[in-house]
C-alpha positions as CSV (number, residue, x, y, z in Angstrom):
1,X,87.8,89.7,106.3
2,X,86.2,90.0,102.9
3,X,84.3,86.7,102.5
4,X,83.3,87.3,106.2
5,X,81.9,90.7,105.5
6,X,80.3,89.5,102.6
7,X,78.2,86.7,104.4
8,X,77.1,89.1,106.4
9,X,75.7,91.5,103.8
10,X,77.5,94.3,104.0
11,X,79.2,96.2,101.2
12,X,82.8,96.4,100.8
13,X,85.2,98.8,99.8
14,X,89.0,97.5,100.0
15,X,92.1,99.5,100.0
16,X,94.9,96.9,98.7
17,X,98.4,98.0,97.4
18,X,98.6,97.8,93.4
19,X,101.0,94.9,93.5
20,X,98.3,92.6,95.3
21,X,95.2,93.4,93.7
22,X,95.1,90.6,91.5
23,X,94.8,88.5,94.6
24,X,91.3,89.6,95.2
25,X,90.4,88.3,91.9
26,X,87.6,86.5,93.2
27,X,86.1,89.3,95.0
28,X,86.4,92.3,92.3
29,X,82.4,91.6,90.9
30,X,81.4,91.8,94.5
31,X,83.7,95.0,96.0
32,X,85.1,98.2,95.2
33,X,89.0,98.1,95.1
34,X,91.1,101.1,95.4
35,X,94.3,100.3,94.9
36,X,97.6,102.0,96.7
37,X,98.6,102.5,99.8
38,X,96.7,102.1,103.3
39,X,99.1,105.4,104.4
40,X,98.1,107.3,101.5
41,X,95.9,110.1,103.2
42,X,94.3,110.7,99.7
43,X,93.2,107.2,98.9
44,X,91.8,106.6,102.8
45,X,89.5,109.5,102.6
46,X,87.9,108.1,99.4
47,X,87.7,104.5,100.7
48,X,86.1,105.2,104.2
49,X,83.5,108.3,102.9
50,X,80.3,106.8,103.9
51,X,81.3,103.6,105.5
52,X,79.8,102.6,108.9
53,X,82.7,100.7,109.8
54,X,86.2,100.3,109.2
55,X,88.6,97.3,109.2
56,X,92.6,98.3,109.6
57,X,95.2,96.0,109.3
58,X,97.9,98.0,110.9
59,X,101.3,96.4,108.8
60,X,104.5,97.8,110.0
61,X,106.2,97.4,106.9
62,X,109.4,99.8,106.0
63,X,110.6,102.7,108.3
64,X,108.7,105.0,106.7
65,X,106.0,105.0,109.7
66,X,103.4,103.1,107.6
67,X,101.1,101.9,110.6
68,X,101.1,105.1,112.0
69,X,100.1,107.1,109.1
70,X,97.5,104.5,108.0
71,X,96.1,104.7,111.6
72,X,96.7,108.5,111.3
73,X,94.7,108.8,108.1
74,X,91.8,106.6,109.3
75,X,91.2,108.4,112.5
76,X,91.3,111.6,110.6
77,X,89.0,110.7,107.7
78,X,86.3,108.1,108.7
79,X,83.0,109.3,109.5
80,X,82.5,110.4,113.2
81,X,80.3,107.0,114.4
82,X,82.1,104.6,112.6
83,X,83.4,101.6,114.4
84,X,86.9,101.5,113.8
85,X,88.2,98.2,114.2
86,X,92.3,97.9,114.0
87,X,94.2,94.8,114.5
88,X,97.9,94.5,116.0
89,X,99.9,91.5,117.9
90,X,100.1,91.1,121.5
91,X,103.1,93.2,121.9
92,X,101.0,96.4,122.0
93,X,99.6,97.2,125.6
94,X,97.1,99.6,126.1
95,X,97.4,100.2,129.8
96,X,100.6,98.5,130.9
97,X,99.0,95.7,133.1
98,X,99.5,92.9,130.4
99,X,102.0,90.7,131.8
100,X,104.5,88.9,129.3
101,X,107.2,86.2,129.9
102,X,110.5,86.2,129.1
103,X,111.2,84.0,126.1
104,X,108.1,86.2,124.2
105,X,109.7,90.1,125.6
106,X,113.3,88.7,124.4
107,X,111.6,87.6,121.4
108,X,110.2,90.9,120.3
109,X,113.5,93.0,121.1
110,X,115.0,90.4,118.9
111,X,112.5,90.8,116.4
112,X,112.4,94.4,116.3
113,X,116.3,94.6,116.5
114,X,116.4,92.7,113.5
115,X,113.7,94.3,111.2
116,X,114.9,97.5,112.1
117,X,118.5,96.5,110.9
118,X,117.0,95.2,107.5
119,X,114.8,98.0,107.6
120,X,112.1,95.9,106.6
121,X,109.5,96.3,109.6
122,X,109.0,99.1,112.4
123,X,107.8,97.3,115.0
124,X,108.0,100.7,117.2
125,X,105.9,102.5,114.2
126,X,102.5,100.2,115.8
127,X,103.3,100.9,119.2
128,X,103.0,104.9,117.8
129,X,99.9,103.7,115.8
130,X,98.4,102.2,118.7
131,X,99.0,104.8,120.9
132,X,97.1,107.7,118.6
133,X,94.2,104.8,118.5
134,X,93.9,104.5,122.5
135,X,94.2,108.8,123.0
136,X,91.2,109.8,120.7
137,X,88.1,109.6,121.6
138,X,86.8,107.2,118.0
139,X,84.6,104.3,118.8
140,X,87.4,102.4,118.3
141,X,88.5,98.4,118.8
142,X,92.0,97.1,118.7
143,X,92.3,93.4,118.1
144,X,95.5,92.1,119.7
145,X,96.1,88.6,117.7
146,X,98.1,85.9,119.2
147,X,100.2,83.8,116.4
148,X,98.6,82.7,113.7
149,X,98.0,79.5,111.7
150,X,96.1,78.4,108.4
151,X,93.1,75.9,108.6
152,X,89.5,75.9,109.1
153,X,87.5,78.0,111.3
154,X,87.2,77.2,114.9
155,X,84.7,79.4,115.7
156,X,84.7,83.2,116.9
157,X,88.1,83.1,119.4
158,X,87.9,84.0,122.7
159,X,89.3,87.3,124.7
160,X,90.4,88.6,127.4
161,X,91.8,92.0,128.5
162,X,95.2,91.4,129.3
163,X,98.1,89.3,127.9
164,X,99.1,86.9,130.8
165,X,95.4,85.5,131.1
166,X,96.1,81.8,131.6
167,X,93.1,81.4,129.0
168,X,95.6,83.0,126.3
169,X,98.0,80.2,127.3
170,X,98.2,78.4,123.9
171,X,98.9,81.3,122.3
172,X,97.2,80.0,118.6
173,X,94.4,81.6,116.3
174,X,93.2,80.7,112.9
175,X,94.0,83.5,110.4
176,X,90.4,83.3,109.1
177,X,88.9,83.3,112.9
178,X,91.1,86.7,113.5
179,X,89.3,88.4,110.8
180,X,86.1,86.9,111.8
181,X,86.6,88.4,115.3
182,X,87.4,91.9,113.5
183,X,84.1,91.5,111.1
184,X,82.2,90.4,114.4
185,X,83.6,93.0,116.5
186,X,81.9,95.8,114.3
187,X,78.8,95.8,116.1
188,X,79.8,94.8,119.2
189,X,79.8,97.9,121.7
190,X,80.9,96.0,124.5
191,X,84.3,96.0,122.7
192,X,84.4,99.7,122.1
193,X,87.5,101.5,123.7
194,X,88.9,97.5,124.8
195,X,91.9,96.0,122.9
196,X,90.7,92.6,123.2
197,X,94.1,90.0,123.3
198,X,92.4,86.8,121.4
199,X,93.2,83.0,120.9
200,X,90.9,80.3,119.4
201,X,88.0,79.1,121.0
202,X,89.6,75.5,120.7
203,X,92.9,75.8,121.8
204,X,93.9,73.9,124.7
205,X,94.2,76.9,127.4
206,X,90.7,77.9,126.3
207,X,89.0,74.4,126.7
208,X,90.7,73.9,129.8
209,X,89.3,77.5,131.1
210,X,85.6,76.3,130.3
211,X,86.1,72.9,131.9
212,X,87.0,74.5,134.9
213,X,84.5,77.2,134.8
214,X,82.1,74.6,134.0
């Protein structure tokens, strides 16, 4: 998200726990880094004072309701025209009309059963965290990501509004195309209040789909 931001010409502050800031080594002459945590009411309000937009990766990490307070915190602190922009996994619905099968609905109880008992991730915390998101009235975006692989870009991914889309079918997106859709969807308006379910422009469902439609 901060190369593609950077292309584009905008400036960037970053909020990045302590522990990973040497990982934007690269970046640190060209970006502001504040280091702690993205739940940390104190460090949000200083990172989004200003900014035009803002790019949340809502983590559900520990059972401490991270996602929710750093979705809490953003909401409460960003300037009132920003474009927030949030991104989440498919799981999250915003008006119940997604339609899921049953290998990926056993998968998540599975999933969630499991990070709960390690009380490693709160998979319920972002459904919380989304839900705050889709009741107040921000110009807000969430980006629903299908899974995600490593590679070159394929070029902004596709969307549709609901999970179940046979476009959505391959269910793959390149990590660094999910942030571009997220840097892209900043001034976008048409995606304002939409929580967009995305998969690369190149996967197989969505060639297929623009055959057809072709």
């Amino acid at each position: 998200m901060i190369q593609h931001a950077l292309d584009r010409g905008y400036e960037v502050v970053g909020v990045c726990r302590p522990t990973s800031v040497p990982k934007l080594d690269r970046f640190k002459d060209r970006i502001t880094i504040l280091p702690g945590r993205t739940d940390d009411r104190e460090v949000i309000q200083q990172a989004v004072k200003g900014c035009d937009g803002v790019l949340t990766v809502l983590a559900p990490w520990g059972m401490q309701h991270y996602s929710s307070g750093t979705a809490q915190a953003v909401l409460d602190f960003a300037p009132p025209e920003a474009r927030l922009v949030f991104s989440c996994g498919w799981h999250i619905t915003k008006d119940g009309k997604d339609q899921y099968s049953r290998t990926f609905l056993v998968t998540v109880k599975v999933v969630t059963w499991l990070a709960r008992l390690l009380r490693a991730v709160d998979i319920d915390d972002q459904v919380e965290a989304c839900r705050r998101i889709f009741a107040s009235g921000r110009r807000w975006t969430v980006v629903r990501g299908s899974d995600l692989e490593e590679g070159p870009s394929e070029g902004l991914p596709v969307w549709r509004h609901h999970v179940g889309d046979p476009v959505l079918q391959s269910n793959r997106t390149r990590r660094t195309d999910y942030a571009l859709f997220m840097v892209e969807a900043l001034r976008n308006d048409a995606l304002i209040h939409e929580a967009p379910a995305i998969v690369s422009s190149q996967c197989p469902s969505a060639l297929a789909a623009k055959a057809d439609a072709q």
